[in-house]
Phi, psi and omega in degrees: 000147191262174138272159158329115193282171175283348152285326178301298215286339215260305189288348213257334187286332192289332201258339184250338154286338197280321165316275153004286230270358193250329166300290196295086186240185188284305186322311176309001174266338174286044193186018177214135170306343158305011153295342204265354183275332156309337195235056142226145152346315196229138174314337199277317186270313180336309205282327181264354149273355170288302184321303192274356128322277158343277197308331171245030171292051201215099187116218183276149193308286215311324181283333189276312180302315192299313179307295179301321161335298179292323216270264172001290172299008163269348187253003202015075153030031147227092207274331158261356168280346174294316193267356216251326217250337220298128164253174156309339171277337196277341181304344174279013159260359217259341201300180187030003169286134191204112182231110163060256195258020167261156193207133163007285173280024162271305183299350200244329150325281146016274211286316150334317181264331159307293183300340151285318181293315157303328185266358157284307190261051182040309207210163192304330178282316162296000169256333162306321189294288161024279218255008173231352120341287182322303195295326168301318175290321173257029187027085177227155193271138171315318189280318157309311175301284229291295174307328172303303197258351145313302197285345194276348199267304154276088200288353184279331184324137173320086173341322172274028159263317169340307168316350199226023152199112196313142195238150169266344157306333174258025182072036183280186183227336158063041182317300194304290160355287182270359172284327197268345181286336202291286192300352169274335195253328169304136187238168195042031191250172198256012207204307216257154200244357149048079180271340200221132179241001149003268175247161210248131174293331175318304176294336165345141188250144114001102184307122190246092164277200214261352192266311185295319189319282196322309193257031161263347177265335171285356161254006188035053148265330169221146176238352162317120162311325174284120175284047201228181198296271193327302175306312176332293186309319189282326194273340161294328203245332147319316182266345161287359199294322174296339182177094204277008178269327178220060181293339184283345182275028156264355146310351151287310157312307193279336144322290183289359176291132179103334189258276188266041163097335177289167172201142179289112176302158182312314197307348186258015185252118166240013181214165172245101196250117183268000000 
């Protein structure tokens, strides 16, 4: 795989803000799971309903919207007084719900391990702060710590559960992850609700799926073979070369090429990507 030259990369940032700015448009939330952080009020459900989106970003949107929709209406669409109050009887709402490998006792961890954590830091975002203090002090990936200290609240927890919140120590790529800080920590965006001050969006890592991969190797932004924590890095540190205040908002790019209709000028292929 080549990289990219630094002239080419100069020309390649103009075609790709121009993408971007024509994707993150308002129309794109109804048809992306950042919809479901519009339709509450209050930050404490914004941030947990972001959550249980983001996590369950897997696969086509529209099958991802119907899930999360059902998931929510079992919580009667208050998702932090539900997790705030939840008992072992509340778990029977939880029963039959199932989206590609989650199943009832991943959500019933899942909601269990949200309500300790609420009832220490009052609300989702001081447990980020939380756990990126950590990862800073001891130069650790924010998404290893996170996951360490997710899991630490319930030490009983479903071992298969584990899976479904991305660890970057085990070399995850942690898509989901940084898909839901994206949509909290990005400000001015017309699509992302940028609910959370945390973190500097500048540190954002690239949700890296298998789409965004693909046309980042065919622009030689990335050459790593592998969708895993190394590709993440490399390809983030490309993009911060373009915009080192906001790199993730070329994930709107690199999402719709190929997607929404958009396509890669010829000049612009620098690798042969099936």
């Amino acid at each position: 795989m080549q990289t990219i030259d630094p002239l080419k990369r100069a020309k390649l940032k103009l075609f790709l803000d121009k993408v971007a700015q024509q994707i993150e448009r308002p129309g794109f939330i109804k048809t992306d799971p950042v919809q479901f952080m519009y339709r509450f009020d209050h930050k404490k459900d914004q941030e947990l309903a972001g959550f249980f989106a983001a996590i369950m970003a897997w696969g086509r949107r529209d099958i991802v919207i119907k899930k999360v929709d059902n998931l929510l209406l079992r919580m009667d669409y208050r998702p932090a007084e539900f997790i705030r109050n939840f008992t072992d009887t509340d778990a029977r709402r939880l029963v039959g719900f199932k989206h590609r490998t989650f199943k009832p006792v991943d959500l019933y961890w899942i909601v269990r391990i949200l309500k300790s954590i609420l009832k220490e830091y009052d609300d989702f975002e001081s447990f980020w702060l939380h756990c990126l203090n950590i990862a800073r002090s001891t130069d650790r990936p924010l998404m290893g710590v996170f996951h360490e200290e997710f899991f630490k609240r319930e030490p009983n927890f479903s071992s298969r559960t584990r899976k479904h919140i991305s660890n970057a120590e085990k070399n995850s790529a942690c898509k989901r992850l940084y898909l839901y800080l994206k949509w909290c920590l990005r400000k001015e965006s017309s699509v992302d609700p940028g609910i959370m001050d945390f973190m500097d969006p500048a540190d954002l890592k690239i949700p890296l799926d298998v789409h965004v991969a693909r046309q980042a190797r065919r622009m030689g932004l990335l050459t790593r073979k592998y969708n895993d924590w190394k590709a993440v890095e490399e390809l983030t540190r490309n993009l911060q070369k373009m915009d080192r205040h906001d790199p993730v908002k070329y994930d709107y790019a690199l999402f719709g090429i190929g997607v929404d209709g958009y396509s890669l000028p010829p000049d612009f292929y620098v690798n042969k990507v099936n």
